[in-house]
C-alpha positions in Angstrom: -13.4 -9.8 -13.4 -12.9 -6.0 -13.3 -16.6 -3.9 -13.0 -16.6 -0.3 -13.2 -14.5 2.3 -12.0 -16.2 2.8 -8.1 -13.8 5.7 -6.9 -10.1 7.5 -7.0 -9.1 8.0 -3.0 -7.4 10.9 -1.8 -4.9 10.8 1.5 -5.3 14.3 2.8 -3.4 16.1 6.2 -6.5 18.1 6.5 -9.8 16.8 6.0 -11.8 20.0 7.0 -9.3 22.0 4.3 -9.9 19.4 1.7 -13.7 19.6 2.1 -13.8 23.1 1.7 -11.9 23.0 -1.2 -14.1 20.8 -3.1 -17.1 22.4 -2.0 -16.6 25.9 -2.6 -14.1 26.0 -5.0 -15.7 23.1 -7.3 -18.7 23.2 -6.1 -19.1 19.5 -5.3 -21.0 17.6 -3.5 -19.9 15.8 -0.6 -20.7 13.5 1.8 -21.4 12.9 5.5 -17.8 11.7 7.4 -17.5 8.3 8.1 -15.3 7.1 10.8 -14.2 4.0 9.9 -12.0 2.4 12.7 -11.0 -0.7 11.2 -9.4 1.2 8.3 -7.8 3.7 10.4 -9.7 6.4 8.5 -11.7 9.2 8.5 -13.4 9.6 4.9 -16.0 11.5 2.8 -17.2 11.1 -0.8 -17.7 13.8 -3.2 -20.4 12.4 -5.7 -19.3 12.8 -9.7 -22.2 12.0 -12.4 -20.1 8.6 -13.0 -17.6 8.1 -10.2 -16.8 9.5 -7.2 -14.1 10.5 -5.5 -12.7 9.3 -2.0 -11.2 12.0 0.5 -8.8 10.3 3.5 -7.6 11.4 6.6 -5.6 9.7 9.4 -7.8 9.1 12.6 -4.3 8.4 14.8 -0.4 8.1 13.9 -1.2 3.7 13.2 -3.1 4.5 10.1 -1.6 3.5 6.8 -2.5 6.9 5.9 -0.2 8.7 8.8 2.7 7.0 7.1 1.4 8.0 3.3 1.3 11.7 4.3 4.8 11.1 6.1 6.1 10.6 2.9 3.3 13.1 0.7 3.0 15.9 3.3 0.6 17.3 1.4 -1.4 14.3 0.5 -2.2 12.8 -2.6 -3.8 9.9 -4.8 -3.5 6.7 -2.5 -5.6 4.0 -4.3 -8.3 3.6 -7.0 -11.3 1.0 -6.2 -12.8 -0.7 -8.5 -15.8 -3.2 -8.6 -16.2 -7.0 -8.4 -19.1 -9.6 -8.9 -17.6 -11.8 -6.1 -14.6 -10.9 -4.2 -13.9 -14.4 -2.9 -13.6 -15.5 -6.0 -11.7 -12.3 -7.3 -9.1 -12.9 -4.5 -8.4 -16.6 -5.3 -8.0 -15.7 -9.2 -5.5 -13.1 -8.2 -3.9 -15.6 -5.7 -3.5 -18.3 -7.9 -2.2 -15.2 -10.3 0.4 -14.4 -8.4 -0.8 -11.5 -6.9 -0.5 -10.2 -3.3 -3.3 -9.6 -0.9 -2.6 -7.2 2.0 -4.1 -7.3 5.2 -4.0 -11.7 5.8 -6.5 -11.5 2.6 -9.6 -11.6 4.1 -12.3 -8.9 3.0 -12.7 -6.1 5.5 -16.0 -4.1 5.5 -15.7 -0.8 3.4 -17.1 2.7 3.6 -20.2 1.7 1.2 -20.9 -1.2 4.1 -19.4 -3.6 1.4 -16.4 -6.3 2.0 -13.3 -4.9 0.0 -9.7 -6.3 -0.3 -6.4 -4.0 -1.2 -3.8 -5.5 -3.5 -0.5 -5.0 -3.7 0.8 -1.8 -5.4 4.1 -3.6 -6.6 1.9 -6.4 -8.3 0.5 -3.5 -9.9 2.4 -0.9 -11.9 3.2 0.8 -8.5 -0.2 1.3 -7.4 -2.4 0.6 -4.8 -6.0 -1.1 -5.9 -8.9 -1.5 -3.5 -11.5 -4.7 -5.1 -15.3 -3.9 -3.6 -17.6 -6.4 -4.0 -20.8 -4.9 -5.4 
């Protein structure tokens, strides 16, 4: 079910900071922001030959991220994405698995313009794991 590794997301306090770190300090690449209300996010992407990885920041204290960095003031890894043929038919497999869909379980529109689905980090060795459909 599982396709390749799409990206490792950050929750930062400081999206402007973060930028500039991985800009000038590792010389990365990185995206244009996205604002993505529905999420409750502001992100960016900085391109890796094979992956790339997701920077978050809060748009407004709702945001699952505004609680995240309540409890990682300094931010940290919040989720790794990975990819999926069919995420319909990834969600009823992890349904009928046992496993938890957040958010009601219907696919929201991603970042990449792409439905996505999170899955419960306690169904999953503690952590949180965003399926994009590709």
């Amino acid at each position: 079910m599982l396709g390749r590794l799409n990206h490792v997301a950050i929750a930062v306090p400081d999206l402007d900071v973060a930028i500039k770190q991985y800009a000038d300090k590792l010389n990365a690449k990185v995206s244009e922001r996205q604002r993505l209300d529905e999420h409750g996010v502001t992100v960016v992407f900085i391109e890796l030959p094979n992956s790339k990885i997701e920077l978050l920041e809060a748009i407004d204290d709702t945001s699952p991220i505004a609680s995240f960095l309540e409890k990682n003031p300094k931010g940290g890894m919040h989720h790794i994405c990975y990819e999926v043929d069919d995420i319909i038919a990834a969600r009823d497999h992890l349904i009928n698995q046992g496993a938890r869909i957040l958010g009601g379980g219907e696919p929201k529109i991603g970042a990449h313009g792409k439905p996505v689905l999170f899955l419960h980090p306690q169904d999953f060795t503690g952590t949180l794991i965003e399926l994009e459909q590709v």
